[in-house]
C-alpha positions in Angstrom: 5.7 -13.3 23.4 3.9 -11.5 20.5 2.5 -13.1 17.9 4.7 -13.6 14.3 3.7 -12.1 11.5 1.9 -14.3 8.6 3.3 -13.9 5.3 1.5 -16.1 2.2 3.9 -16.5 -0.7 1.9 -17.2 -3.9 4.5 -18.4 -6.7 4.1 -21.1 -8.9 8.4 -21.6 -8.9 9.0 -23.5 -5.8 12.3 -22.9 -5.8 11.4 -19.1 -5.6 8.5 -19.3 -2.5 11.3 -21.6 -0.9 13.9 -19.2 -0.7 11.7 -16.4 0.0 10.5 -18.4 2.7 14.0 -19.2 4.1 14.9 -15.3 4.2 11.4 -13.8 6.3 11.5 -17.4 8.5 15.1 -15.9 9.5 13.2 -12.6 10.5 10.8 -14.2 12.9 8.1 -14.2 10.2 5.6 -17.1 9.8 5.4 -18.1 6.1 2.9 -20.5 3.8 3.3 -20.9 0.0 1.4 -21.9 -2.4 1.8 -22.2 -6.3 -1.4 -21.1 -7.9 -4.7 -18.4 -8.0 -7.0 -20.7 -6.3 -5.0 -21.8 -3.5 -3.6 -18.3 -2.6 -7.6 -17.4 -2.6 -8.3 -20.4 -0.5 -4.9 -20.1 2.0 -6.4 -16.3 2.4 -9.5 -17.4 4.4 -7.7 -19.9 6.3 -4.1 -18.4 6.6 -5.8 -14.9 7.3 -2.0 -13.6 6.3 -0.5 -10.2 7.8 0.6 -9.3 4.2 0.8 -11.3 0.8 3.8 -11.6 -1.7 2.0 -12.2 -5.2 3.5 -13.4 -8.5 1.4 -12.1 -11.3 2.0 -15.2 -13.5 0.4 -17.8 -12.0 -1.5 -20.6 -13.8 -5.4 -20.8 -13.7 -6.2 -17.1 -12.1 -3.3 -14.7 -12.4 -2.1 -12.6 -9.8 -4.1 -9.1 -11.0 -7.2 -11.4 -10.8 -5.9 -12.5 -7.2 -5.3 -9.1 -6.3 -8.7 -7.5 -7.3 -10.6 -10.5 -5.5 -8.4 -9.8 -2.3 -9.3 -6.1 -2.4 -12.8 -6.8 -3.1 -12.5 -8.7 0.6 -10.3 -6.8 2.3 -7.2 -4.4 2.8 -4.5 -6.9 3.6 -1.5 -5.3 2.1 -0.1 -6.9 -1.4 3.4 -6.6 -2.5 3.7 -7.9 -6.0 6.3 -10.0 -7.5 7.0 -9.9 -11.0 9.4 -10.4 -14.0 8.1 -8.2 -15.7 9.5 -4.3 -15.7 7.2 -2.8 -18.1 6.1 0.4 -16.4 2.0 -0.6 -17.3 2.5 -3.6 -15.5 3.6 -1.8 -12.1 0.7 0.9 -12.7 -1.8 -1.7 -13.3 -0.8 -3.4 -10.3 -1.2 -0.9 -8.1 -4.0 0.7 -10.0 -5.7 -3.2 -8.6 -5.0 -2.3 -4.8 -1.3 -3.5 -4.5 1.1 -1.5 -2.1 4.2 -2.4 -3.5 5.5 -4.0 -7.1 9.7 -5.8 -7.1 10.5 -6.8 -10.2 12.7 -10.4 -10.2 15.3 -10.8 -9.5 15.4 -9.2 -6.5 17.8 -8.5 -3.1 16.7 -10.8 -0.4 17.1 -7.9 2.4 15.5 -5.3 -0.2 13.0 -7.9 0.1 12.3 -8.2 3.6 13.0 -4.4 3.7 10.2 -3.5 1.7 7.9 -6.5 3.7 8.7 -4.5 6.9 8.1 -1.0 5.6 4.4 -1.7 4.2 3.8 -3.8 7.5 4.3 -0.7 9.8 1.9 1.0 7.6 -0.5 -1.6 8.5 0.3 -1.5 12.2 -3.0 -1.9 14.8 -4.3 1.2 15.6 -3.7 2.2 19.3 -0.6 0.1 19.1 1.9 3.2 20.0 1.9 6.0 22.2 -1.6 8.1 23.9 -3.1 10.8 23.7 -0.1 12.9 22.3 0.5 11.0 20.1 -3.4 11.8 18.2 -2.3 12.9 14.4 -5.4 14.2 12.9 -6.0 17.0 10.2 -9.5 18.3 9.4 -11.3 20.4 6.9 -15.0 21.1 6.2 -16.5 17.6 5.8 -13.1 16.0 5.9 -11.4 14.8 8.7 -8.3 12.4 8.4 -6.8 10.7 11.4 -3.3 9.4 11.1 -3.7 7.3 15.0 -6.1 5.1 14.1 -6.1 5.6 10.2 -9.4 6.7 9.5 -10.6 9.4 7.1 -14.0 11.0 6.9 -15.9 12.5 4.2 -19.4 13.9 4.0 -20.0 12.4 7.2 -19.2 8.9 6.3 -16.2 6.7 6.9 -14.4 6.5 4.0 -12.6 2.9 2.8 -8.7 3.9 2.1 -5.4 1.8 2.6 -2.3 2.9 4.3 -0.3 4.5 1.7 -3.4 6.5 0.2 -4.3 7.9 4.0 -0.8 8.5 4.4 -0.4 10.3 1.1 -3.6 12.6 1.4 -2.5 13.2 5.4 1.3 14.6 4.0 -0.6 17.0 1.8 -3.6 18.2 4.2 -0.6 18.7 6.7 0.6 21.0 4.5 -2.3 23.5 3.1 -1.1 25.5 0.0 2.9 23.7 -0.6 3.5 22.5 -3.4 5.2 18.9 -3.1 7.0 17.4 -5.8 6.2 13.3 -6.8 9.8 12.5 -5.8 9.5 14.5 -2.5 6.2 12.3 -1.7 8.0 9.3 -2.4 10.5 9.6 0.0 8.5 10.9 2.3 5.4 8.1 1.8 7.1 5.1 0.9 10.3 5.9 2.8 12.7 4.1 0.5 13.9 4.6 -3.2 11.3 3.3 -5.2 11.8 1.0 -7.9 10.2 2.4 -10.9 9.2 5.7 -11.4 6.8 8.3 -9.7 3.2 7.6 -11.7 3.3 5.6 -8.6 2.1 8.9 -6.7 -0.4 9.5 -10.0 -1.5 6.0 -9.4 -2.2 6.6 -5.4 -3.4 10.1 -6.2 -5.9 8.7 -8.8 -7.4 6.9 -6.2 -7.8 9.2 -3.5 -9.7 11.9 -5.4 -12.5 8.6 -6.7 -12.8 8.5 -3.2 -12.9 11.9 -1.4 -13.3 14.6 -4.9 -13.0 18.2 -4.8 -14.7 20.7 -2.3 -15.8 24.1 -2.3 -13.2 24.6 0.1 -10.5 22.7 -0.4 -9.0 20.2 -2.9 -5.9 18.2 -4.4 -4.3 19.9 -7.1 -1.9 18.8 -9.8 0.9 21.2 -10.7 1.7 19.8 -14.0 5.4 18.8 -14.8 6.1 18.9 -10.7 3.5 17.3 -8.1 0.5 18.0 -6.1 -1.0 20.1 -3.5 -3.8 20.3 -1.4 -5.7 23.2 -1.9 -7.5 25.3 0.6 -9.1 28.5 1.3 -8.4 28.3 5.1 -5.1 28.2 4.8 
């Protein structure tokens, strides 16, 4: 029997972490709250959660300061959870390394909904299919591999999460089309997004600190529509 899931609520209204708890405990998840900055740092390292669902107003250290110290760890995916609907405060949010932003209140099956959707993004690699199953695109000095999520540049493996591999393999797929942000919204994230698309700005923004432009190839924005991903080999 496989393993469940770990999921760490961090939410300083217990009444909230409770019922959040109740609802992914129904779904065969394994669950641990806690109600400030420290302890979700602290139940991180000895938890070792699948994914975290983060408040951003938490007393002592705040949920954007949680986030950036996660990230600055590791990739475990963050969905945050916030009353605030301000569009800077989702941008920020993800801008700090979060996958996913739900303003409260919020449906209890959107909820688990969204937990399961950024979990298979996070799946072990190797964990479906063989050898025809091998998704990779490559370029001069870049080579992105959907299987086992890895991406290469210059040689050298590059550091991306899920959603940004995912984003930059939809383009690369694709040499020379022009994709609109609400196109790579449905086709990345998979569900309607709450919010709006600098989401895809946000992820895109990210990418191209990482990977930048090549002689031969290279993201480009079509203003007032989307992206593509430029190449001369195409």
């Amino acid at each position: 029997m496989a393993a469940k899931q770990k999921i760490l609520i961090v939410d300083d209204d217990t009444n909230i972490s409770e019922l959040i708890s109740l609802y992914l405990t129904k779904e065969c998840f394994d669950t641990m709250t806690v109600s400030d900055g420290e302890a979700a740092l602290s139940a991180f390292d000895s938890y070792r959660p699948d994914l975290i669902l983060l408040d951003l107003m938490l007393p002592g250290k705040d949920g954007y300061q949680v986030c950036r110290e996660i990230r600055a760890r590791k990739d475990t995916p963050i969905i945050m959870l916030s009353a605030k609907g301000e569009v800077f405060d989702k941008v920020l949010g993800l801008e700090l390394g979060a996958d996913d932003y739900m303003e409260k209140p919020f449906d209890a099956k959107e909820l688990v909904a969204r937990v399961r959707a950024v979990l298979r993004r996070y799946q072990s690699p190797g964990s479906q299919g063989g050898a025809e199953d091998t998704r990779i695109v490559s370029y001069p000095d870049l080579t992105i591999n959907l299987t086992n999520y890895a991406v290469t540049y210059m040689g050298k493996p590059i550091d991306m999460p899920p959603k940004e591999l995912e984003l930059l393999y939809f383009l690369a797929s694709s040499p020379n089309r022009v994709f609109t942000r609400e196109q790579l919204l449905d086709n990345i994230w998979g569900y309607e997004y709450i919010g709006d698309t600098r989401t895809v700005d946000v992820h895109i923004k990210r990418i191209r600190e990482k990977i930048g432009d090549h002689e031969k190839w290279k993201i480009m924005t079509i203003w007032s529509v989307g992206y593509k991903f430029e190449t001369s080999e195409a």
